[in-house]
DRENPA-3360 file (N, C-alpha, C; in nm, 2 decimals, always signed):
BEGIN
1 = XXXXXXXX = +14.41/+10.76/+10.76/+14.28/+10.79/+10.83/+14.21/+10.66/+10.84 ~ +14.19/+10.63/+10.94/+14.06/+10.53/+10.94/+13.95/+10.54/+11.00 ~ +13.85/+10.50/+10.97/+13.71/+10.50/+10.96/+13.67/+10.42/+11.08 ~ +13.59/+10.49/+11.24/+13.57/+10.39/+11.31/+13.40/+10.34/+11.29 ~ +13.38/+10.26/+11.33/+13.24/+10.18/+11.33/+13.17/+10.26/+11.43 ~ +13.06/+10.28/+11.38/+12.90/+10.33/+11.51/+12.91/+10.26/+11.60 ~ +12.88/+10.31/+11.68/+12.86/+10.24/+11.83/+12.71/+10.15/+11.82 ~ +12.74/+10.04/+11.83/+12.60/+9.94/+11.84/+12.48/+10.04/+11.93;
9 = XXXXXXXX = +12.35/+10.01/+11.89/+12.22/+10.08/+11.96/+12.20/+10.01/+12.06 ~ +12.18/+10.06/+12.17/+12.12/+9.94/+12.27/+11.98/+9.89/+12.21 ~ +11.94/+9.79/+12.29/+11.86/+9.67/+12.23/+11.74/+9.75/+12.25 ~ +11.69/+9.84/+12.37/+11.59/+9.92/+12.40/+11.54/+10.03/+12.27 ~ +11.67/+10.08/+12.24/+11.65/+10.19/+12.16/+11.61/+10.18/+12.01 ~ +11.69/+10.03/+11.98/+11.61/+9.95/+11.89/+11.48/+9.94/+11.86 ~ +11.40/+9.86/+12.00/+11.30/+9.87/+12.01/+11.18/+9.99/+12.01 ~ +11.24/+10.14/+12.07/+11.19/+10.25/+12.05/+11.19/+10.32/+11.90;
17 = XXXXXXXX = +11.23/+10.32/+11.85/+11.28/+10.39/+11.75/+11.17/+10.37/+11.64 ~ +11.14/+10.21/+11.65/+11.00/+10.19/+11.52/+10.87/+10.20/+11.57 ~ +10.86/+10.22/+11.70/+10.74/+10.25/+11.80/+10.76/+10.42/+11.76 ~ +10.84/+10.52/+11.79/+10.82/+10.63/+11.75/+10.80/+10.68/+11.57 ~ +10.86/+10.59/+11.51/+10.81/+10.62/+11.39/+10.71/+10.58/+11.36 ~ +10.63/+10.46/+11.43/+10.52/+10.43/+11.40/+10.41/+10.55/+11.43 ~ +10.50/+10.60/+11.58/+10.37/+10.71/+11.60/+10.43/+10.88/+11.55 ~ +10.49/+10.82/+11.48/+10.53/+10.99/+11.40/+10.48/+11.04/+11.27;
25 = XXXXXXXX = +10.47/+10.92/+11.17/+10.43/+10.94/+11.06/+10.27/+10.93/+11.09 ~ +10.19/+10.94/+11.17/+10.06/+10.94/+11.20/+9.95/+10.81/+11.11 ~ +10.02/+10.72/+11.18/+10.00/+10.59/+11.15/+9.97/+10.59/+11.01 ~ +10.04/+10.63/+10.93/+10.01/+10.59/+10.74/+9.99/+10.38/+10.71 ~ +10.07/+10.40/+10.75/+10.06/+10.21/+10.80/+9.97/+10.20/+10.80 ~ +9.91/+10.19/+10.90/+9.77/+10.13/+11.00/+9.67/+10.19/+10.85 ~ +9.65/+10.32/+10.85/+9.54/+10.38/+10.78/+9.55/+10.29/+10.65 ~ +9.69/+10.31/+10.57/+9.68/+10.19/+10.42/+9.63/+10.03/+10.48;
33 = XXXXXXXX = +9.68/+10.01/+10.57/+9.60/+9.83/+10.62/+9.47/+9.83/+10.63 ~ +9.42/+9.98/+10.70/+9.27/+9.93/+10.69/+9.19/+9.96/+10.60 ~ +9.24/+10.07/+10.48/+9.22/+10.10/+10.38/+9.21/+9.93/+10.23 ~ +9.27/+9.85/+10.26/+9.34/+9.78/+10.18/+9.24/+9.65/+10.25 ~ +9.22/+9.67/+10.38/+9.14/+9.52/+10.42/+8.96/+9.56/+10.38 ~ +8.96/+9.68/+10.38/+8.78/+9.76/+10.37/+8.79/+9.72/+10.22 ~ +8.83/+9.78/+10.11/+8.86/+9.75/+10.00/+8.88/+9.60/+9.98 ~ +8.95/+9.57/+9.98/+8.99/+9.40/+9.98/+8.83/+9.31/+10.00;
41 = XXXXXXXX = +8.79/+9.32/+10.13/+8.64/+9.29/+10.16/+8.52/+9.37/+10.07 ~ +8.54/+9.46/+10.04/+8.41/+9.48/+9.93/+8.44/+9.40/+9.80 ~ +8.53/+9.40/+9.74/+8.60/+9.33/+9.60/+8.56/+9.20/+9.63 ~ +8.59/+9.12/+9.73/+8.56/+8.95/+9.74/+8.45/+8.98/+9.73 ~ +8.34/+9.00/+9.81/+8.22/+9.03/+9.84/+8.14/+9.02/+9.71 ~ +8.16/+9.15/+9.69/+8.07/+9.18/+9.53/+8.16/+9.11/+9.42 ~ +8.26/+9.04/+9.40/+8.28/+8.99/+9.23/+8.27/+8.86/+9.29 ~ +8.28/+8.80/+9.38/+8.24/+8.65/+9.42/+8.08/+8.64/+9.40;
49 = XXXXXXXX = +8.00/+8.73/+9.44/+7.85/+8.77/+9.47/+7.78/+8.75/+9.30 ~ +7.86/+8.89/+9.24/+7.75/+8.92/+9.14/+7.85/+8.91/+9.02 ~ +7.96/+8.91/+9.01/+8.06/+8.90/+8.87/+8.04/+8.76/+8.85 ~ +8.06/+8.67/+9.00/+8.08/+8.48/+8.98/+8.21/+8.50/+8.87 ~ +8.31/+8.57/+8.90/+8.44/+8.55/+8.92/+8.55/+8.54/+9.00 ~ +8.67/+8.50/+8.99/+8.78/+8.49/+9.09/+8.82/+8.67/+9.14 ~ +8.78/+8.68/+9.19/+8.80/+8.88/+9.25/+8.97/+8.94/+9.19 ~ +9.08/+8.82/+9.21/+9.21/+8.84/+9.20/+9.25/+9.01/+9.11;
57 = XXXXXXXX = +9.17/+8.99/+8.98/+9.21/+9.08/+8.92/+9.18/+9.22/+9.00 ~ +9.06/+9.21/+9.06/+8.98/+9.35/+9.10/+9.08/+9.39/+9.19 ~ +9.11/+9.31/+9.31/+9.16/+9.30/+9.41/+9.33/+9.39/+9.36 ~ +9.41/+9.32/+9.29/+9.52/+9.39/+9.23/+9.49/+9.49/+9.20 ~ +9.37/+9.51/+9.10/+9.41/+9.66/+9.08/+9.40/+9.77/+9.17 ~ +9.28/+9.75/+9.31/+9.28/+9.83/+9.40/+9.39/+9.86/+9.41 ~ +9.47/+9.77/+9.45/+9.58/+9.77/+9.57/+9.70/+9.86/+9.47 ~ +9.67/+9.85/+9.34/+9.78/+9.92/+9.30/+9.77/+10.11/+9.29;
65 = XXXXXXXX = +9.59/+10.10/+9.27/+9.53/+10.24/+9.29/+9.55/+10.29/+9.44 ~ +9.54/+10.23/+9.52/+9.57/+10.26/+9.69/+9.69/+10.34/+9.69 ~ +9.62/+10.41/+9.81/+9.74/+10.52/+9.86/+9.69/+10.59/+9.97 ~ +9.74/+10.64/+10.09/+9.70/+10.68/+10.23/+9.67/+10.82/+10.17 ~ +9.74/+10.87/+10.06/+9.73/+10.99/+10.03/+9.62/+10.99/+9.91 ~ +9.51/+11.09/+9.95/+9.39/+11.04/+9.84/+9.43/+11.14/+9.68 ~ +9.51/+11.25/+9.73/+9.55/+11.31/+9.60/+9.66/+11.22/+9.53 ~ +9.73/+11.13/+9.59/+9.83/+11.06/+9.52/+9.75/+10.95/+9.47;
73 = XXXXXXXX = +9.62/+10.90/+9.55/+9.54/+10.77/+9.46/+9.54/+10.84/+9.33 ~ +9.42/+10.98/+9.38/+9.36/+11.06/+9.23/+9.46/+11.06/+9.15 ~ +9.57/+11.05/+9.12/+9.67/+11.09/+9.03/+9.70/+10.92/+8.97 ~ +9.72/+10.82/+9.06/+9.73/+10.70/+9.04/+9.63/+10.65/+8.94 ~ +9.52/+10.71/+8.97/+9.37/+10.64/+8.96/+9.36/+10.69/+8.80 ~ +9.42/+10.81/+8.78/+9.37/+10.87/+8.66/+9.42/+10.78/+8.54 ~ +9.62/+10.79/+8.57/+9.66/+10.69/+8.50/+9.67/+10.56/+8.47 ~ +9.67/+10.46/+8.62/+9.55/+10.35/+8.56/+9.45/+10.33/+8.46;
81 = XXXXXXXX = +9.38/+10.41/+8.49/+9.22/+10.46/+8.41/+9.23/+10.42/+8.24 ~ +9.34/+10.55/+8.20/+9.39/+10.58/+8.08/+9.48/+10.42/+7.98 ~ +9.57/+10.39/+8.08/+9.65/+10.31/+8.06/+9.58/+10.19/+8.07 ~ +9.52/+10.15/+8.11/+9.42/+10.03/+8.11/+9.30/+10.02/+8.01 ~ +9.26/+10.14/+7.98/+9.17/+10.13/+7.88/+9.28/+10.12/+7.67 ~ +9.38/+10.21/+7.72/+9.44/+10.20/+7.60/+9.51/+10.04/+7.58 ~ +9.56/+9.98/+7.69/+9.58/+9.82/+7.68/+9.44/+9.78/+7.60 ~ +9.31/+9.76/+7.65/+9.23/+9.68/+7.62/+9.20/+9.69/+7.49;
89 = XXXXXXXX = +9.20/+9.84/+7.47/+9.16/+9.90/+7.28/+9.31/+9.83/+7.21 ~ +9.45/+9.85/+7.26/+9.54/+9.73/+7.15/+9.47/+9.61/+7.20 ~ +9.49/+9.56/+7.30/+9.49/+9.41/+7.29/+9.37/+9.37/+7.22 ~ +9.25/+9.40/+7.21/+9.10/+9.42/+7.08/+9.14/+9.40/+6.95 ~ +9.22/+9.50/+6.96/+9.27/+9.50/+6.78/+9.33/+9.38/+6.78 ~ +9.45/+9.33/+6.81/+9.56/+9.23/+6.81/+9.43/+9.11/+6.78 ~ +9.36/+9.10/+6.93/+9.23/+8.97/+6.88/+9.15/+8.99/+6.75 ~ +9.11/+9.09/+6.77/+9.05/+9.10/+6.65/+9.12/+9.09/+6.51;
97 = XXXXXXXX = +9.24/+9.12/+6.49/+9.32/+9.06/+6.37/+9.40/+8.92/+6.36 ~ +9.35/+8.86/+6.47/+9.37/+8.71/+6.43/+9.46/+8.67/+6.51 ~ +9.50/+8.53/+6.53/+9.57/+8.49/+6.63/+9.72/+8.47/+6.54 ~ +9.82/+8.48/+6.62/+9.95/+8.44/+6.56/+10.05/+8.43/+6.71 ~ +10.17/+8.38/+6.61/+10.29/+8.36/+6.74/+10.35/+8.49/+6.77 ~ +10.36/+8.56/+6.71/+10.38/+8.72/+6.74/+10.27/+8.82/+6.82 ~ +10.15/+8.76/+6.80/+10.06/+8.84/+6.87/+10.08/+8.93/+6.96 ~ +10.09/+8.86/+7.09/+10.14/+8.91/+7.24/+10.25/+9.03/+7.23;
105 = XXXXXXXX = +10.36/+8.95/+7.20/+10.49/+9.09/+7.17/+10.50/+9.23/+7.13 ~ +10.39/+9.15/+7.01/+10.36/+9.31/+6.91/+10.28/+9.41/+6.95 ~ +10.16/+9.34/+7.02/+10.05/+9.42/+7.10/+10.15/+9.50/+7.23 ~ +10.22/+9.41/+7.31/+10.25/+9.48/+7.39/+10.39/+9.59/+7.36 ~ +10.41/+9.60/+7.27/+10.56/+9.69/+7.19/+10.47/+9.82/+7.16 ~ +10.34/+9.75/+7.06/+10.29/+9.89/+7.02/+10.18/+9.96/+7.18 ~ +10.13/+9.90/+7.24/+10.12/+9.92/+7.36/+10.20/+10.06/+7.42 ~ +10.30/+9.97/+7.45/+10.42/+10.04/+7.52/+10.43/+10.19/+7.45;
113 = XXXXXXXX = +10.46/+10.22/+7.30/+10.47/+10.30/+7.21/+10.38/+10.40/+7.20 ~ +10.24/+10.38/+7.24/+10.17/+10.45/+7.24/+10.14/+10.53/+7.38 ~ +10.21/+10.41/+7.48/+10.16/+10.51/+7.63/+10.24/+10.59/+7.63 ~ +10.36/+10.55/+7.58/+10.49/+10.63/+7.60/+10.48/+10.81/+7.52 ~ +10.42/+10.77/+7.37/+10.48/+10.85/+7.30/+10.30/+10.97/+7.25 ~ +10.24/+10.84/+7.27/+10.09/+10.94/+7.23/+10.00/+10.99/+7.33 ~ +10.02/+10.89/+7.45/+9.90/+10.90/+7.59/+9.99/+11.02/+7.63 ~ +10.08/+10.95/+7.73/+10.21/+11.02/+7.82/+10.11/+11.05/+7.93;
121 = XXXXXXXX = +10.12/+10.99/+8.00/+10.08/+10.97/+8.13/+10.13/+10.89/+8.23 ~ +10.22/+10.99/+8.27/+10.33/+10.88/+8.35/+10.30/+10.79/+8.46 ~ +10.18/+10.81/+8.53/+10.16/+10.71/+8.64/+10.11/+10.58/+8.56 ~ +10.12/+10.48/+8.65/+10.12/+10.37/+8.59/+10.07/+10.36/+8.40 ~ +10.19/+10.38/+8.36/+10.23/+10.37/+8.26/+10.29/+10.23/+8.19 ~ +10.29/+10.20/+8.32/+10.30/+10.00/+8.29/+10.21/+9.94/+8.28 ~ +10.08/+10.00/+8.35/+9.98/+9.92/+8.32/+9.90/+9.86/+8.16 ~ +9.94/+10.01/+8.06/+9.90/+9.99/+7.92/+9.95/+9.84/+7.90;
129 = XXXXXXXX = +10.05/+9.81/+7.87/+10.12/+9.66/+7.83/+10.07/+9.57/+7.88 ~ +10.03/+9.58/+8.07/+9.99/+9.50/+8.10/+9.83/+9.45/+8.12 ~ +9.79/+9.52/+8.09/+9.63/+9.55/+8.01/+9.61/+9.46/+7.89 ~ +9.74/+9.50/+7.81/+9.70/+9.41/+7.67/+9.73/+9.30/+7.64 ~ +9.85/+9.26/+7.76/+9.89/+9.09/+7.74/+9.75/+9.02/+7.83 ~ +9.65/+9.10/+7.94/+9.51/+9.05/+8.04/+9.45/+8.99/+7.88 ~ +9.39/+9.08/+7.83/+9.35/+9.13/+7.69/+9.38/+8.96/+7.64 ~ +9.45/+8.99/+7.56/+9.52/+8.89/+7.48/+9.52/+8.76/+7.55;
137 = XXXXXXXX = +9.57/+8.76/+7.67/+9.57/+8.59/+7.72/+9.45/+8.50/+7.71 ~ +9.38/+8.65/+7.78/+9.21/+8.59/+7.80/+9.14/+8.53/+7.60 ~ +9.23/+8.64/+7.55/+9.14/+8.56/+7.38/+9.21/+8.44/+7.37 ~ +9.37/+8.42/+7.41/+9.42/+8.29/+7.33/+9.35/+8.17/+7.45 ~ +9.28/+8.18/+7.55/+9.21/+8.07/+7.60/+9.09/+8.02/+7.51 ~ +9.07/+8.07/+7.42/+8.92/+8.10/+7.33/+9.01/+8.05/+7.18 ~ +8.92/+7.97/+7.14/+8.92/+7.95/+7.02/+8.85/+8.02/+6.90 ~ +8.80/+8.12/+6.94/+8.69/+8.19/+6.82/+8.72/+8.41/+6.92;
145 = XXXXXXXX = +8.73/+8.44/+6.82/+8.76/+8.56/+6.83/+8.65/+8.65/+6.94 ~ +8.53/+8.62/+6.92/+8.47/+8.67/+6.95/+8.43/+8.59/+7.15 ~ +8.43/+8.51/+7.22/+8.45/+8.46/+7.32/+8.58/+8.51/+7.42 ~ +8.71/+8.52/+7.27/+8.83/+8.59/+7.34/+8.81/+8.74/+7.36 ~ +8.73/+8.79/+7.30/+8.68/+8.95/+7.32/+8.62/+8.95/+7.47 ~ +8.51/+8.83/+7.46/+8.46/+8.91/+7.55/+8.49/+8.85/+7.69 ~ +8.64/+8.75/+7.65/+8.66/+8.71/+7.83/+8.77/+8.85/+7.87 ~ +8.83/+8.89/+7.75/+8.91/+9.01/+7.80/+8.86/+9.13/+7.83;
153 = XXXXXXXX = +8.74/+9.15/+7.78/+8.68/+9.28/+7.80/+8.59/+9.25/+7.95 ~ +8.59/+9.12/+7.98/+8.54/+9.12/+8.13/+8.66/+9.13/+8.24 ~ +8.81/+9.08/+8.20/+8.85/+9.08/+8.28/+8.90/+9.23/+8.28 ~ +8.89/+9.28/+8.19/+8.92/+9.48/+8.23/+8.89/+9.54/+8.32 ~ +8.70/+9.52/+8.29/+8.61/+9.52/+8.36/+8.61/+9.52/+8.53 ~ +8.69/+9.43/+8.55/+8.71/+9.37/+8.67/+8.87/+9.44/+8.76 ~ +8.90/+9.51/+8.66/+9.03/+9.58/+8.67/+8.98/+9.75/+8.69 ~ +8.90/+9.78/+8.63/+8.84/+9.89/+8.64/+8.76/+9.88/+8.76;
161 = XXXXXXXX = +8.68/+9.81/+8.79/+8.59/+9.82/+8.90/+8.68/+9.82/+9.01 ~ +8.82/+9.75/+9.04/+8.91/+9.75/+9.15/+8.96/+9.86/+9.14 ~ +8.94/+9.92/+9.09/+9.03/+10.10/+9.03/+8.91/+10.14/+9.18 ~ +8.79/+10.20/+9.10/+8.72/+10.25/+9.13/+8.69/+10.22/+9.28 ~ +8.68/+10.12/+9.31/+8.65/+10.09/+9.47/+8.79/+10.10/+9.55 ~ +8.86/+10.11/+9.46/+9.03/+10.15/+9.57/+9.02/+10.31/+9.57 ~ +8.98/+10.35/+9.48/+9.01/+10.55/+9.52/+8.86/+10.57/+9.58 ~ +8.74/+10.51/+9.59/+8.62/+10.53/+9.67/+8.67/+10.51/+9.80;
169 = XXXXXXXX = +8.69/+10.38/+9.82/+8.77/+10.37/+9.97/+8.86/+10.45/+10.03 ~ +8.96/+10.49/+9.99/+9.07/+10.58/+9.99/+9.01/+10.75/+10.01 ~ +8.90/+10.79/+9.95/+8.86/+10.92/+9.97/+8.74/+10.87/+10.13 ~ +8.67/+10.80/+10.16/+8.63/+10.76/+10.26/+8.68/+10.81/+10.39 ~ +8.75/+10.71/+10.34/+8.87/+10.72/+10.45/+8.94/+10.81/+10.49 ~ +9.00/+10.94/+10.38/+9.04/+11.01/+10.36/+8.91/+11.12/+10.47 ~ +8.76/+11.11/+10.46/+8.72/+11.18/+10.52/+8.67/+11.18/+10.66 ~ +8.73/+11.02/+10.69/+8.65/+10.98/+10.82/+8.81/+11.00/+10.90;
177 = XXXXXXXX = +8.95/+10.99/+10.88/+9.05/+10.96/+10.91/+9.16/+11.06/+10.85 ~ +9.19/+11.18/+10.84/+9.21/+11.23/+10.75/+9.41/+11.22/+10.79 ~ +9.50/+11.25/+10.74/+9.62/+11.23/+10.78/+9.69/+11.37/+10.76 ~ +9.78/+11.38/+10.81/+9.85/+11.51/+10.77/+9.96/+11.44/+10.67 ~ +10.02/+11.59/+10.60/+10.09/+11.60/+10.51/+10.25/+11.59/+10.58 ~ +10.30/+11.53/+10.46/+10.48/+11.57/+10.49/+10.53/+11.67/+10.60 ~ +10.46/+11.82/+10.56/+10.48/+11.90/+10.70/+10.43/+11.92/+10.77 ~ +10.39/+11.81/+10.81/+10.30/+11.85/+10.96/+10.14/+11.88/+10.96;
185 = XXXXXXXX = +10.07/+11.93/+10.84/+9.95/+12.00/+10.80/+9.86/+11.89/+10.79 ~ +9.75/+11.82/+10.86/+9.61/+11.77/+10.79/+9.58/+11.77/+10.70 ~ +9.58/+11.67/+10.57/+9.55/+11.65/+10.48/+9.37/+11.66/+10.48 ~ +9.34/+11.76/+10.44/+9.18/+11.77/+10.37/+9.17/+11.80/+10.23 ~ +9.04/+11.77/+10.14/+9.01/+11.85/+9.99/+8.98/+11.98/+10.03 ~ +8.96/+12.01/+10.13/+8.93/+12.18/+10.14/+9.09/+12.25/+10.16 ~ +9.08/+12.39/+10.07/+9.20/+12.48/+10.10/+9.21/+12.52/+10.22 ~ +9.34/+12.53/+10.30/+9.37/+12.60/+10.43/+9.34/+12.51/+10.56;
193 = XX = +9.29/+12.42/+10.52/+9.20/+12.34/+10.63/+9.35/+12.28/+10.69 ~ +9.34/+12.30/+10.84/+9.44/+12.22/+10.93/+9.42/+12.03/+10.99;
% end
């Protein structure tokens, strides 16, 4: 038996094909771009303005809470939330019990062990670890415990605020632009709503 090759697409069909899926999935694209540029512009805005920090962090974490779909941010948003606050509470401790060569590792193992096994909250469930090594980097720039506290509890801060302004925008949006679902249905927070 042998296996013949597809027939090449013509070059037109090519070109149709990502024009119709563009206009099939009811622009989720476009809506996350402008979602992500409205967001993106408040975060520069306000942590350049009033934090007089580098936004990067805030900015990341929107973008990781973002979602065209505002019930999949909510769900995103919650375990960020969780997972980022339990990074900051290890990485605290770890500073707070002193600096060593093992620090980093340990924090982020018992980290890991706790999202996994005590939180359980599966959405961003990476973030716990990665919370605690923010945490921790920010103290080993600091020579005194208490400076390393409080550059990591600001850069959280700044991770949390990007939370927050990514699922604000996202429900916004969600009500000025609303999208349909997988089958075809308009996504609204109201039941039945088309």
């Amino acid at each position: 038996m042998t296996l013949s090759r597809p027939e090449p697409r013509p070059a037109i069909q090519q070109v149709v094909n990502p024009l119709e899926r563009f206009l099939a999935d009811d622009l989720r694209g476009v809506h996350y771009a402008v979602s992500i540029f409205i967001a993106t512009t408040v975060l520069w805005m306000l942590v350049k303005e009033f934090g007089d920090a580098n936004p990067i962090w805030a900015i990341s974490s929107m973008v990781a809470t973002s979602d065209p779909q505002v019930k999949q941010a909510f769900q995103t948003f919650r375990g960020r939330i969780v997972n980022t606050l339990l990074g900051c509470a290890v990485g605290l401790l770890f500073i707070a019990l002193g600096r060593t060569e093992w620090q980093l590792p340990f924090a982020m193992a018992v980290t890991v062990l706790l999202s996994s096994y005590a939180i359980r909250v599966p959405n961003m469930w990476r973030q716990a670890p990665i919370t605690a090594a923010i945490v921790i980097a920010g103290g080993l720039q600091h020579h005194d415990k208490l400076s390393g506290m409080e550059q990591g509890l600001h850069r959280v801060a700044e991770v949390l605020f990007g939370c927050v302004v990514g699922i604000a925008v996202a429900w916004l949006l969600s009500k000025i632009w609303p999208l349909r679902e997988s089958g075809g249905t308009r996504i609204s927070n109201k039941q039945g709503a088309t």
